[in-house]
C-alpha positions in Angstrom: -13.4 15.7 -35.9 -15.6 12.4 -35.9 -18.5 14.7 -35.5 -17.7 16.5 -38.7 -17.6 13.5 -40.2 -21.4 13.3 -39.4 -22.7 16.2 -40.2 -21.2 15.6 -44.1 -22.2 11.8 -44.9 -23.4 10.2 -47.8 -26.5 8.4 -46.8 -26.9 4.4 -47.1 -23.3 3.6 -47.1 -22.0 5.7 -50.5 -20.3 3.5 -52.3 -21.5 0.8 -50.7 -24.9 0.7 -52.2 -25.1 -0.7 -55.7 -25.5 2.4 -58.2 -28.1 0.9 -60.7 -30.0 -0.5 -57.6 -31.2 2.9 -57.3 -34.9 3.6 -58.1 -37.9 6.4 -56.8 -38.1 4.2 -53.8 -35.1 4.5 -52.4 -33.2 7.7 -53.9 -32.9 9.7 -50.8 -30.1 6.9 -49.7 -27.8 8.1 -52.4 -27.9 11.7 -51.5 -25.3 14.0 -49.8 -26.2 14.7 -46.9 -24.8 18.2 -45.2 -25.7 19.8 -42.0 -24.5 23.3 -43.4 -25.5 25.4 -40.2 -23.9 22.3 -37.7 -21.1 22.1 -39.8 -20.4 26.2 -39.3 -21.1 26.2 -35.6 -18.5 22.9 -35.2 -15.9 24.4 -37.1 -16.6 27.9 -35.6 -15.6 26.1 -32.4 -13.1 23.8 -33.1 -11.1 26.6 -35.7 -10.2 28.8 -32.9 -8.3 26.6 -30.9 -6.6 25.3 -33.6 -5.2 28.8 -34.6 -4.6 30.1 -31.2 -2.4 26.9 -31.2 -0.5 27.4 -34.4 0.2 31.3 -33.5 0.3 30.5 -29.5 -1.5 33.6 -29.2 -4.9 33.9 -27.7 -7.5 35.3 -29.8 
């Protein structure tokens, strides 16, 4: 799960970073950052398992 955790981060700490310290130099910081097609392909993976699991059938 820690991986999914890195694909979907808020750059420069979130809420760590002072709002009003933002400024054209260093706005990228603030943004959400997601990794839509690394997110799909993790979850795609990791999904399967977990509902073959909770029906204890193999899909």
């Amino acid at each position: 799960m820690d991986c999914i955790v890195r694909a979907m981060a808020i750059r420069g700490g979130g809420g760590l970073l002072p709002v009003f310290a933002m400024d054209e130099g260093n706005r990228t910081d603030y943004y959400f950052d997601m990794k839509g097609i690394k997110i799909l392909r993790l979850c795609a993976r990791i999904l399967l398992g977990f509902i073959e699991e909770c029906l204890g059938i193999p899909l």
